[in-house]
Each structure stands twice: as structure tokens, then as C-alpha cells.
ROSE-4610 file (N, C-alpha, C; in Angstrom, 1 decimal, always signed):
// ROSE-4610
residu = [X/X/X/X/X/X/X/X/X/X/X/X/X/X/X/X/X/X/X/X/X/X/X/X/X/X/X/X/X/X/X/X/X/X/X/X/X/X/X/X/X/X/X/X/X/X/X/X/X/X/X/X/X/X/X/X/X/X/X/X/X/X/X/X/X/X/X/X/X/X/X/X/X/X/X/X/X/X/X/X/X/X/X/X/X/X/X/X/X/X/X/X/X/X/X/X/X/X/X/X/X/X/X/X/X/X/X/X/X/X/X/X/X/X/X/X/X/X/X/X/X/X/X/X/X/X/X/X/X/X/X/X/X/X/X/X/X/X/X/X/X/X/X/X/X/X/X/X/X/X/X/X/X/X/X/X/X/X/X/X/X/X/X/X/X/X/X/X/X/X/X/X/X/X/X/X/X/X/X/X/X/X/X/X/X/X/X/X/X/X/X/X/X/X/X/X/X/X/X/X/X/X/X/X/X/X/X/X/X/X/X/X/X/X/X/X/X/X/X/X/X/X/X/X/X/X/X/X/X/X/X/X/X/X/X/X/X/X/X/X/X/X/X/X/X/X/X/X/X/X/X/X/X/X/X/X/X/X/X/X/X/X/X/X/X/X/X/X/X/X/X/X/X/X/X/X/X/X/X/X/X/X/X/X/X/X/X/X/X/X/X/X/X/X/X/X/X/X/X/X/X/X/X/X/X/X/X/X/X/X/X/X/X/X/X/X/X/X/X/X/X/X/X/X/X/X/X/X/X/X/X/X/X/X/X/X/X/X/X/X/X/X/X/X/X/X/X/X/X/X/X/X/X/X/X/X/X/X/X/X/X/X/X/X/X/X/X/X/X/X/X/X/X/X/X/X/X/X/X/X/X/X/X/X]
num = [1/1/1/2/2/2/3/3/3/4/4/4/5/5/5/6/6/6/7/7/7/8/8/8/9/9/9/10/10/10/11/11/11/12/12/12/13/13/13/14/14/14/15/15/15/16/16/16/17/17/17/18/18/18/19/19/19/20/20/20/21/21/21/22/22/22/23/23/23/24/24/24/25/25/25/26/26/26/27/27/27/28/28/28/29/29/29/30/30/30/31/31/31/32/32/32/33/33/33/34/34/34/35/35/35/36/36/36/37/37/37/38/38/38/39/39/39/40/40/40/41/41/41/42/42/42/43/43/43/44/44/44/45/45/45/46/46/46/47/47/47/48/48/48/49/49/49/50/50/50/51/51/51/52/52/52/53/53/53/54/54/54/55/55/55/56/56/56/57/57/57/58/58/58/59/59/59/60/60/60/61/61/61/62/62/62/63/63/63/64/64/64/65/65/65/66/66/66/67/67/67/68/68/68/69/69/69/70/70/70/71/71/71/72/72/72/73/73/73/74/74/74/75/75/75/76/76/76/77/77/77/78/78/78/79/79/79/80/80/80/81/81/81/82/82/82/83/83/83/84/84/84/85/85/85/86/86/86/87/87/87/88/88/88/89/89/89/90/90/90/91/91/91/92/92/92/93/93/93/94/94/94/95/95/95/96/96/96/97/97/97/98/98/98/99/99/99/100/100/100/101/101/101/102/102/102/103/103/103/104/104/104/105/105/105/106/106/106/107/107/107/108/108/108/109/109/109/110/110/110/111/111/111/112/112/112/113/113/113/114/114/114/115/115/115/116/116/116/117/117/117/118/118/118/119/119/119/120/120/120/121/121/121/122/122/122/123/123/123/124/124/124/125/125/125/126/126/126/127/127/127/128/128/128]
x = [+0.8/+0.0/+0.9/+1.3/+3.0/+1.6/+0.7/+0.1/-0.8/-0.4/-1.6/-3.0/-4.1/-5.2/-5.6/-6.8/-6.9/-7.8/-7.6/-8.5/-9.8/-10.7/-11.7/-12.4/-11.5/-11.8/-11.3/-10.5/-9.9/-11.1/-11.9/-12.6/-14.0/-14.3/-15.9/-14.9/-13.9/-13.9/-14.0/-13.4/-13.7/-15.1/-15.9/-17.4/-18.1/-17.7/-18.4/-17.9/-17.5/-16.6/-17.4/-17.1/-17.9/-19.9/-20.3/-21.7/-21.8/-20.8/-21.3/-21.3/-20.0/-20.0/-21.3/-21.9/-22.6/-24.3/-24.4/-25.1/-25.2/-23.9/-23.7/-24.1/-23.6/-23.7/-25.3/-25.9/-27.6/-28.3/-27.5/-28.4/-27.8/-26.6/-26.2/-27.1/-27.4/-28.2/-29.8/-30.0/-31.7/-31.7/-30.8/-30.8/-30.9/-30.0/-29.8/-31.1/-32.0/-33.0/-34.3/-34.3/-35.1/-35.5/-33.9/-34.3/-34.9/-35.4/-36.0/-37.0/-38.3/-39.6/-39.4/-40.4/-41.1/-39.2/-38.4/-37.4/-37.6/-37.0/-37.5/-37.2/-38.2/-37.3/-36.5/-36.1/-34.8/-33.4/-33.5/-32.4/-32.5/-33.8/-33.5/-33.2/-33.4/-33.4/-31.6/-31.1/-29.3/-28.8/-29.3/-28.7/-28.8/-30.1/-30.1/-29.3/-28.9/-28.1/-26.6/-26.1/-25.0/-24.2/-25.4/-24.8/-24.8/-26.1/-25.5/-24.0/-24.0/-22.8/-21.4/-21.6/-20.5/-19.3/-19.4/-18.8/-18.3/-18.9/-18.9/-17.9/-17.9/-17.3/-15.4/-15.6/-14.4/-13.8/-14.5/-13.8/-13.1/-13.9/-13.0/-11.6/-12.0/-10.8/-9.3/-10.3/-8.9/-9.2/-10.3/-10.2/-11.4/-12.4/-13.1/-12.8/-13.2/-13.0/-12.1/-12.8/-12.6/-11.9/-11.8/-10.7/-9.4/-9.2/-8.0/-7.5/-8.5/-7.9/-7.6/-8.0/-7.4/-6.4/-6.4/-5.0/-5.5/-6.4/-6.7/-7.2/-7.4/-7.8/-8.5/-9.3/-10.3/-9.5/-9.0/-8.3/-8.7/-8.5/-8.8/-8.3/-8.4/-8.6/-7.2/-7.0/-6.4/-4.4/-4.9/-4.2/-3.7/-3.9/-4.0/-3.5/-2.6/-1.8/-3.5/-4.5/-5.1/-6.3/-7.2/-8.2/-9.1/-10.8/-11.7/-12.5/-12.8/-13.7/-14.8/-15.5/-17.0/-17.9/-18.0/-19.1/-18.9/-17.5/-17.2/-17.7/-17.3/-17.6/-19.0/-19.8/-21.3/-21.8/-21.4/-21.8/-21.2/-20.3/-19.6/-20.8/-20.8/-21.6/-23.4/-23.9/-25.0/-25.3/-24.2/-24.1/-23.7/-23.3/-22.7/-24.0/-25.1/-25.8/-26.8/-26.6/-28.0/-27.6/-26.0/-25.9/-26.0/-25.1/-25.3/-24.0/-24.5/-23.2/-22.6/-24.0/-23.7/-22.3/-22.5/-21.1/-19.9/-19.6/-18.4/-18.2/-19.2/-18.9/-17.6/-18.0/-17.2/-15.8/-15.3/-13.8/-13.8/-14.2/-13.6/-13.5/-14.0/-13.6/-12.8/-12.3/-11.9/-10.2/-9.2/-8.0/-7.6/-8.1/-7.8/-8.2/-9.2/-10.2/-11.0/-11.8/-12.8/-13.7/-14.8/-16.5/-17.6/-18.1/-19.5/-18.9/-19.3/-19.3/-18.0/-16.9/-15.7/-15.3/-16.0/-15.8/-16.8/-18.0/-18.9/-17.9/-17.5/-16.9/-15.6/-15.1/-13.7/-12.2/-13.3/-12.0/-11.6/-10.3/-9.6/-9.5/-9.5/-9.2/-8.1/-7.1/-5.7/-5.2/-4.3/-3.3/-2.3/-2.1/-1.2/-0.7]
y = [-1.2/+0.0/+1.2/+1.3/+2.5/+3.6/+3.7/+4.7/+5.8/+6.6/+7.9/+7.6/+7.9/+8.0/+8.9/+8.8/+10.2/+11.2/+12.4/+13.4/+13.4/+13.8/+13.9/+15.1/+16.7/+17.0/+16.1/+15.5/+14.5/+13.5/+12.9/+11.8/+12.0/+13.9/+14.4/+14.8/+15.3/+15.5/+14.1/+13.2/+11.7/+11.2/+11.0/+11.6/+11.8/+13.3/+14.4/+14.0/+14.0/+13.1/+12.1/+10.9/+10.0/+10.2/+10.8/+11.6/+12.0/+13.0/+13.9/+12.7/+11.8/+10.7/+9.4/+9.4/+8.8/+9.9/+10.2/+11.2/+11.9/+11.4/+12.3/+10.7/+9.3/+8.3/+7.8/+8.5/+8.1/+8.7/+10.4/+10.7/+10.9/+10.1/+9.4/+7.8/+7.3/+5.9/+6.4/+7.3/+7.7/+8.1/+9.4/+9.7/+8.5/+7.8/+6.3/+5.8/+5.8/+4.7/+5.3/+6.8/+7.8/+7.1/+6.9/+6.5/+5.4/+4.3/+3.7/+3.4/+2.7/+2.5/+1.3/+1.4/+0.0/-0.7/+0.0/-0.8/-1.7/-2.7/-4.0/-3.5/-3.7/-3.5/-4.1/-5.2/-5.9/-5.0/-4.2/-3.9/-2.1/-1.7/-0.7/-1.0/-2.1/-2.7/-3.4/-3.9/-3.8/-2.8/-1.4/-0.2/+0.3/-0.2/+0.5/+0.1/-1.4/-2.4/-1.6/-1.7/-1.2/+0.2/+1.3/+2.1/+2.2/+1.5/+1.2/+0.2/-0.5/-1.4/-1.0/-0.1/+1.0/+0.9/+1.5/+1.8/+0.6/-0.3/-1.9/-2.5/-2.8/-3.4/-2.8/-1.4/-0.3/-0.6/-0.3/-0.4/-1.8/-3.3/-4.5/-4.3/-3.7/-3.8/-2.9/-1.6/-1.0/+0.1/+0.9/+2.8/+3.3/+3.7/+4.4/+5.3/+6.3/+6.8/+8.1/+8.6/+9.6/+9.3/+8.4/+7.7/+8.1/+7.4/+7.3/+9.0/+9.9/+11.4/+11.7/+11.4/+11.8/+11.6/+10.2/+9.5/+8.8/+8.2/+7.9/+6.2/+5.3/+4.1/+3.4/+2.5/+1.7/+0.7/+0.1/-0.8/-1.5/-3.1/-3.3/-2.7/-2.5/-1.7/-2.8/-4.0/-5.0/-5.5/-4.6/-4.4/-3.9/-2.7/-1.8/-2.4/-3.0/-4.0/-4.4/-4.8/-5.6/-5.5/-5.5/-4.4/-5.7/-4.5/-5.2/-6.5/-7.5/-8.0/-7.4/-8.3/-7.7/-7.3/-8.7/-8.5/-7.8/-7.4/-6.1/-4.9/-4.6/-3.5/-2.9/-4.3/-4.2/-3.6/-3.3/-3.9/-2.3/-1.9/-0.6/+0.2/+0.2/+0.9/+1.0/-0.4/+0.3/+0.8/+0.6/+1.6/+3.1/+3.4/+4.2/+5.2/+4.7/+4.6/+5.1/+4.0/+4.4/+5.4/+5.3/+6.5/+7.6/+8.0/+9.4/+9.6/+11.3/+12.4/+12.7/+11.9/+11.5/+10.5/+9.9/+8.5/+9.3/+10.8/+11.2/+11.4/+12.5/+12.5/+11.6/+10.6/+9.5/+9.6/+10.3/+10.7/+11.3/+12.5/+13.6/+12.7/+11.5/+11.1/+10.1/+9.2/+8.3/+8.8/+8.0/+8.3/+8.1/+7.2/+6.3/+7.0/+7.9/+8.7/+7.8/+6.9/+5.7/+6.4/+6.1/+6.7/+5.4/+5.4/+4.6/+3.4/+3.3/+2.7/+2.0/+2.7/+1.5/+0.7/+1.2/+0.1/-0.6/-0.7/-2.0/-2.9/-2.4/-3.5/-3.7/-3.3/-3.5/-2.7/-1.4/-0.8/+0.3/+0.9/+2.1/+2.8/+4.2/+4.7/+5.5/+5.1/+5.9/+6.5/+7.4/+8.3/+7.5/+8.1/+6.7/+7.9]
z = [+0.0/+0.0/+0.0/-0.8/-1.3/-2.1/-2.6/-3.0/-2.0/-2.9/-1.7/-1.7/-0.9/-1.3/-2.6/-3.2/-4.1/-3.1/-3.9/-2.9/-3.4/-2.6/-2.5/-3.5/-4.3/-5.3/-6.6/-6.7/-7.8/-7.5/-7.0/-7.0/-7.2/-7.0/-8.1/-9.1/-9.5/-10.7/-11.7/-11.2/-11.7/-12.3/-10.9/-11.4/-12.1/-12.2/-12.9/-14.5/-14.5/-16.0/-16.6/-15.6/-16.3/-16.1/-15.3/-15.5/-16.8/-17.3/-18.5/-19.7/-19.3/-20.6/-21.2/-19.6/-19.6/-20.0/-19.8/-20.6/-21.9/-22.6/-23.5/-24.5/-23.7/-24.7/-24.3/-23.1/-23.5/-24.6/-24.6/-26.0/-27.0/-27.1/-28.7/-28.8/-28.0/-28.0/-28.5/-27.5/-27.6/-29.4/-29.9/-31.2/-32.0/-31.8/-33.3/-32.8/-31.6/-31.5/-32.0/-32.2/-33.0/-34.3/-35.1/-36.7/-36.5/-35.9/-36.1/-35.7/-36.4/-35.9/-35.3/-33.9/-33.9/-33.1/-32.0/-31.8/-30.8/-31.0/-29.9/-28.5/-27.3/-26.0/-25.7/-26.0/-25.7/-26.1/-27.3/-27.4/-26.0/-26.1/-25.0/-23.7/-23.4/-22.4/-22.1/-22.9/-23.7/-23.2/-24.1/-24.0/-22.5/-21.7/-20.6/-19.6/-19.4/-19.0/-19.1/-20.4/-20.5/-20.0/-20.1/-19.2/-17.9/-17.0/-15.6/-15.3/-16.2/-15.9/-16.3/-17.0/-17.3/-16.1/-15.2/-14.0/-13.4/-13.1/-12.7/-13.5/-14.9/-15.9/-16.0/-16.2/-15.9/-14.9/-13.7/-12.5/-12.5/-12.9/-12.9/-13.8/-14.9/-15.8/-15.7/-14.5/-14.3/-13.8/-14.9/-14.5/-15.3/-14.6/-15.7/-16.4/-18.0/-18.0/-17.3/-16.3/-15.7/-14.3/-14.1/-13.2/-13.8/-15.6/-16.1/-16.2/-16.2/-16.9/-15.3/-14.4/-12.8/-12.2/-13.0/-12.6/-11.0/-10.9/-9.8/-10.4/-9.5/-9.2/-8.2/-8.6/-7.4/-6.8/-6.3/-5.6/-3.9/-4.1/-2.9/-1.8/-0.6/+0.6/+1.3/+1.1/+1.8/+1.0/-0.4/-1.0/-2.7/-2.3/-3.5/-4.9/-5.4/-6.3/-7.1/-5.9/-7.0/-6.7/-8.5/-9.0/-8.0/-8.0/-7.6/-8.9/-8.3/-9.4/-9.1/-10.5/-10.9/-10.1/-8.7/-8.2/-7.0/-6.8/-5.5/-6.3/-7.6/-8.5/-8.5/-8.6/-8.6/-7.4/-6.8/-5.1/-4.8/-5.4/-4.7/-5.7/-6.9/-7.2/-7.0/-6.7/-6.0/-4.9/-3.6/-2.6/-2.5/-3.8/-4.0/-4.9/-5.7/-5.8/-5.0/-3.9/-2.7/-1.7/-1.6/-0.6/-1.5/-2.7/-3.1/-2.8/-2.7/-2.3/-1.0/-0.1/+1.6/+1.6/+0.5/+0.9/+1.4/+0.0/+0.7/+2.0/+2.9/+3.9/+5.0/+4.4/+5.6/+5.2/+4.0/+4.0/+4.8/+5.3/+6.4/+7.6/+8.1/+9.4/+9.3/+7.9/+7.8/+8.0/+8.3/+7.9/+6.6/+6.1/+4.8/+3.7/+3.8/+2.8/+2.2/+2.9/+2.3/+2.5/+1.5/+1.5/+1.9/+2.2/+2.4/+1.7/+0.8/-0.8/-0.6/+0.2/-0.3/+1.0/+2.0/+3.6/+3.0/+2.8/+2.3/+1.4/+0.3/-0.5/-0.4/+0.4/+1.1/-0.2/-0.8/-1.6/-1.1/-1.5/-1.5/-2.9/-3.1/-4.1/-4.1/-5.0/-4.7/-6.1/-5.7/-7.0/-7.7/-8.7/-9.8/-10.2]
């Protein structure tokens, strides 16, 4: 555990990043789903899939977008070296999810700078 935590403006700017991306690729989805009549739900239902799991899928593989432009990373709590799987990923993001913007809070009392979201699934987010 040789890495810093990230800070706490580095980790909404992270965020706010992937928000705008993920928004920006619901109404590039919504527009293509315009041209056509009559689209099956299954593929809205694909599309809608995919952008929740956005973050889940990223986080396993390394860095979200906006992780990668921060220079920051999700990492286990027990030992930073190595990424969360899927179903910690899953798990961080629906708590993260249900808490909100409350999660942060728990950096200011933590030493570690953990939010809500990363003592449940036992991660750390640190600087690269």
C-alpha cells in the first residue's frame, strides 16, 4: 500500500466526467434509437443495461474513464496492487448509488479517505 489515497476533489472531478459521458452516450443511444420504428425492448433494455454497468465493468478492468484522466484508481482496501472483481464493482456501485453524495462524507472522518461505498466492499481509491 506505497500509494496515496486520491483526494476527495480528484474523485468528483472523476465523477463528474464520467456523468457527463454517460449522458452524453444516453443521447447518442436515444438519437440512433429515434431513426427507427417500432425498436424491440430488448435492445432498450441492452442499451439501458449497459450504461448502468458502465462503471462496474471499468472499475473491474482498471479505471473508468474519468478515473483514467485523474489518474486515480479503485483498488482493494487490503491491497492496493489488485483491481476489484465484478461482483465487489457491482456492489460498490449500487451503494454508492444508494448513498449518493452522503457517501463522501465518511472521508472527512476516515484516515484512509474511504466513502461509504468503499468500507462495504472493502476498496480504496488511490493516486497513480
Amino acid at each position: 500500500m506505497n500509494n496515496p489515497t486520491a483526494t476527495l476533489l480528484d474523485r468528483t472531478k472523476s465523477s463528474t466526467i464520467d456523468t457527463l459521458l454517460l449522458i452524453g452516450v444516453a443521447f447518442l443511444i436515444a438519437g440512433i434509437l429515434n431513426y427507427f420504428e417500432n425498436v424491440p425492448t430488448w435492445v432498450r433494455a441492452l442499451s439501458f443495461i449497459s450504461l448502468i454497468m458502465y462503471e462496474p465493468i471499468c472499475i473491474t478492468f482498471g479505471a473508468t474513464l474519468g478515473n483514467h484522466i485523474m489518474n486515480i484508481r479503485i483498488r482493494r482496501s487490503s491491497n492496493d496492487s489488485k483491481k476489484l472483481n465484478i461482483v465487489r464493482s457491482f456492489f460498490r456501485f449500487i451503494s454508492k448509488f444508494i448513498f449518493g453524495w452522503f457517501s463522501y462524507v465518511t472521508i472527512f472522518k476516515n484516515p484512509r479517505k474511504r466513502a461509504i461505498h468503499d468500507l462495504i466492499t472493502g476498496a480504496t481509491t488511490i493516486q497513480v
